[in-house]
C-alpha positions in Angstrom: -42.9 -76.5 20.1 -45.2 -75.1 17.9 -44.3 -71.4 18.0 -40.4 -70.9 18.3 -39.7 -70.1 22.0 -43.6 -70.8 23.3 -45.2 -73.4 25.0 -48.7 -74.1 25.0 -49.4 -77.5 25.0 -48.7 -80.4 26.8 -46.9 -81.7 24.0 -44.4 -78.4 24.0 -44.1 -79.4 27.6 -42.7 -83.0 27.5 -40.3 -81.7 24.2 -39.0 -79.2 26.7 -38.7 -81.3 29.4 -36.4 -83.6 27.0 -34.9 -80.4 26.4 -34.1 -79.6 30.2 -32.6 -82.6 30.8 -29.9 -82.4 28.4 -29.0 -79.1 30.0 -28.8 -80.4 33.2 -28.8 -83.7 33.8 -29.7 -83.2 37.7 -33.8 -83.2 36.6 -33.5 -86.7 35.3 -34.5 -88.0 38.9 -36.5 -84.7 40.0 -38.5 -85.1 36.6 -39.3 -88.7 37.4 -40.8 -87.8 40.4 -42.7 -85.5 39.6 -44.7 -86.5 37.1 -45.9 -85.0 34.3 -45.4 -81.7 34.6 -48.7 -79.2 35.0 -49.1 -76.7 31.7 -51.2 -74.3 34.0 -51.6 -71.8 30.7 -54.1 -69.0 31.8 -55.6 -66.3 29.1 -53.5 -63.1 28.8 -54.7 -59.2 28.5 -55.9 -57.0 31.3 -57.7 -59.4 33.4 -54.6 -61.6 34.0 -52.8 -58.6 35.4 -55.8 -57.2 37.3 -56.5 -60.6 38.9 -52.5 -60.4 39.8 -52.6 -57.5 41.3 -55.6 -58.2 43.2 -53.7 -61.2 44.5 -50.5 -59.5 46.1 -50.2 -60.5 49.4 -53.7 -61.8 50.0 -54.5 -65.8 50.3 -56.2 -67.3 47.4 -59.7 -67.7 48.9 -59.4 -64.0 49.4 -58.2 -63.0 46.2 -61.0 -64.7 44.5 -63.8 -63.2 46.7 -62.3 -59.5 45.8 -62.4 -60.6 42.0 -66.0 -62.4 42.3 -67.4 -58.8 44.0 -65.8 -57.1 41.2 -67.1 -59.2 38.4 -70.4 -59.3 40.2 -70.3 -55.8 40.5 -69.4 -55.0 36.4 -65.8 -53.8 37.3 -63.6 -56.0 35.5 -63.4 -54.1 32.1 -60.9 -51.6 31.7 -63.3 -48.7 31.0 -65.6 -49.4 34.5 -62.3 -49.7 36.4 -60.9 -46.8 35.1 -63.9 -44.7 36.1 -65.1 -46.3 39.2 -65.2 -44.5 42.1 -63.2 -45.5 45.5 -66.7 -46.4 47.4 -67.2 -49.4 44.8 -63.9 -50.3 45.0 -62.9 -50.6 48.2 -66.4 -52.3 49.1 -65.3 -54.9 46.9 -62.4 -55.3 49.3 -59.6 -53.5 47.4 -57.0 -51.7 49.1 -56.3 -47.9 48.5 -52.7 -49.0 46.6 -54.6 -51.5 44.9 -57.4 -49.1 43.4 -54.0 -47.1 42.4 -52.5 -49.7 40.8 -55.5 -51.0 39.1 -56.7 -47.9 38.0 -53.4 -47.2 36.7 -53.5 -50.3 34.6 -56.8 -49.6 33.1 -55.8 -46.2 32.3 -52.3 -47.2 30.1 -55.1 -49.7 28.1 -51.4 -51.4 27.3 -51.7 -53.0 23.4 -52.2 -56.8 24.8 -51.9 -58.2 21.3 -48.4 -56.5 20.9 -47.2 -58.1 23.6 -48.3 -61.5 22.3 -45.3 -60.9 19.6 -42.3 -59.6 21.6 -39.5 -60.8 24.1 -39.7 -61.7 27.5 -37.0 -58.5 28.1 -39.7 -56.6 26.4 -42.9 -58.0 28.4 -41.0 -57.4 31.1 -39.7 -53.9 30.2 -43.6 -52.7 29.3 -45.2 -54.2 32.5 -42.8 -53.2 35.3 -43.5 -49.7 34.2 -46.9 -49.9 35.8 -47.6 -49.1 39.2 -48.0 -52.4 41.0 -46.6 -54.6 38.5 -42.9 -56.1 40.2 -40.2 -58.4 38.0 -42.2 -61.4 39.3 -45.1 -60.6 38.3 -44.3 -59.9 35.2 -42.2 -62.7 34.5 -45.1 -65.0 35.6 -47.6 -63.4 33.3 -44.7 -64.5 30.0 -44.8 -67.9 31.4 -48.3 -68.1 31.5 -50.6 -66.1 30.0 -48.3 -65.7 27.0 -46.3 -69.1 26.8 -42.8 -67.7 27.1 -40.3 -71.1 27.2 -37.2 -69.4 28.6 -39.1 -67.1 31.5 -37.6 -68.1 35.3 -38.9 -66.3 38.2 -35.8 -66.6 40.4 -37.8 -64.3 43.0 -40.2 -66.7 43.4 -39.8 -68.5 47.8 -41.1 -71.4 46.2 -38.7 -71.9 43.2 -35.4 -71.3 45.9 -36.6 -73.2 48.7 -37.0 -76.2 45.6 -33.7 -75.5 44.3 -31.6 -76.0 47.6 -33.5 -78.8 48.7 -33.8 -80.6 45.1 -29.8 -79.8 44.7 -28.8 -80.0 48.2 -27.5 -76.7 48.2 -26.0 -75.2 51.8 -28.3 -72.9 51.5 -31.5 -71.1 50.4 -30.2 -69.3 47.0 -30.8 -65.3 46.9 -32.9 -64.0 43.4 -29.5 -63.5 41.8 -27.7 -66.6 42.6 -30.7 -68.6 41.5 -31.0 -66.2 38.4 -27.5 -67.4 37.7 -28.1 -71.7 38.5 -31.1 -71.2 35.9 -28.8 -69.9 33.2 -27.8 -72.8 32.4 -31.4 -74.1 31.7 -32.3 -72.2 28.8 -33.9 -72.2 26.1 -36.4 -73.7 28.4 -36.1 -72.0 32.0 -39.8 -72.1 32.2 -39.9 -76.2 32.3 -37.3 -75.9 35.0 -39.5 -73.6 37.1 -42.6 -75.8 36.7 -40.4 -79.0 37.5 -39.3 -77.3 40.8 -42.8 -76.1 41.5 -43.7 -79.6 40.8 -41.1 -80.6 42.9 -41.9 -78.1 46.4 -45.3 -79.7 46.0 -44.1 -83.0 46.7 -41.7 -82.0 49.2 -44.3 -80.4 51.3 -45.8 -83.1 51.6 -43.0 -85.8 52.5 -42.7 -87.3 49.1 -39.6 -86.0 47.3 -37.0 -87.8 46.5 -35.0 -89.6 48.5 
């Protein structure tokens, strides 16, 4: 990988999925049916988290109207969102928690290139302190707007229904018991959770493994 602990290219991907496999040899098979594995690396700093925020608990289509009003309406820089008042806002769709929580956000003006340089305990640490801003959202933001190799969203539906139906588990694991499996996985948690992401695609649609 070419930053220790990081991946951001597809070539970091494939070494890590080498990687992975060694540490558990059960995503051999899931690995291979799959494919190759998406790198799905987005830019980091305050739009990231805005755009996550504006996302809780809204579909996608949704979520990307709210963000095209607010670009549209020159409310996606810190400064404008700080000062904006609720009548813009919420006629961009946002909810009152949301203007909180973004407001909030644009107000700390968090040092983005610091965070570039630190662990994941530490990304995790300086985002959960904001209003809004959960353990999963958080963790997401270290796998992908930052890179972070060993970052596993065990709250993530997705990632447990893939895990007790890729390991034939009894049942659906709980945040911790996952947390736990994906110990074993590291240094490269986050090329198991993208090979079980992968992998809940595929079995949605009938063609996992058999």
């Amino acid at each position: 990988m070419q930053r220790p602990g990081r991946i951001k290219t597809e070539a970091d991907l494939r070494e890590g999925a080498a990687v992975l496999v060694t540490r558990d040899a059960r995503f051999g098979p899931i690995l291979q049916a799959v494919g190759p594995l998406p790198l799905r690396q987005r830019p980091d700093g305050f739009g990231a988290l805005a755009a996550a925020i504006v996302g809780q608990q809204v579909s996608t289509a949704a979520a990307a109207a709210i963000l095209g009003r607010l670009e549209a309406a020159g409310l996606t820089e810190e400064a404008a969102l700080a000062v904006a008042p609720d009548e813009a806002l919420r006629a961009c769709g946002l909810s009152r928690p949301k203007m909180r929580y973004l407001r909030a956000l644009a107000e700390a003006r968090l040092d983005y290139d610091a965070l570039r340089e630190v662990s994941t305990e530490a990304v995790v640490a300086t985002l959960t302190a904001q209003p809004g801003i959960g353990r999963w959202t958080a963790e997401i933001y270290a796998k992908f707007a930052l890179g972070h190799a060993d970052v596993f969203a065990a709250g993530d539906l997705a990632l447990q229904v893939a895990a007790e139906r890729a390991f034939a588990l009894p049942e659906r694991p709980s945040e911790r018991a996952l947390r736990d499996m994906a110990e074993a996985w590291s240094p490269v948690r986050a090329v198991a959770a993208r090979a079980l992401w992968a992998y809940y695609g595929l079995d949605r649609k009938g063609e996992g493994m058999p």
